[in-house]
C-alpha positions, -999 to 999 in steps of 0.1 A, spaced: 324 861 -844 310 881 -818 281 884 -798 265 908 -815 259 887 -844 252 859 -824 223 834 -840 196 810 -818 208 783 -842 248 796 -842 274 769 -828 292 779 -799 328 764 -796 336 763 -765 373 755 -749 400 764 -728 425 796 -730 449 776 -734 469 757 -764 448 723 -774 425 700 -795 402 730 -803 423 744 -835 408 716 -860 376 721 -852 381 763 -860 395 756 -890 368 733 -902 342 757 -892 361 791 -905 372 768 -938 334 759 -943 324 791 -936 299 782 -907 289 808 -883 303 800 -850 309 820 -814 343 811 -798 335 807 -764 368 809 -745 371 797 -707 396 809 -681 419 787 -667 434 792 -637 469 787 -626 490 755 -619 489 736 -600 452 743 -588 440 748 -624 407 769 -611 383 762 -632 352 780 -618 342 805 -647 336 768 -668 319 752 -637 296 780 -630 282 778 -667 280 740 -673 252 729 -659 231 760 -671 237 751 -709 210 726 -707 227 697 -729 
């Protein structure tokens, strides 16, 4: 999905660039059809693992 199309009411799935847990939970959404954005966050290198691009969002989503 992209942001064009992006809905008020639309899940975001948000996760890492990297390889993990996420892939279930895309597959359940694309299998079911639900409109989703895939939100992907940089990761930095090892062994600091920046993390700044997710830090700098987090506390603005308002959860």
């Amino acid at each position: 999905m992209t942001q064009d199309n992006l809905d008020k009411d639309q899940i975001i799935l948000g996760y890492w660039n990297i390889r993990g847990l996420v892939e279930p939970s895309r597959l359940i959404l694309q299998y079911t059809k639900t409109p989703y954005t895939d939100k992907m966050y940089q990761v930095g290198d090892a062994p600091e693992y920046n993390r700044d691009e997710w830090l700098g969002e987090k506390f603005k989503l308002g959860l």
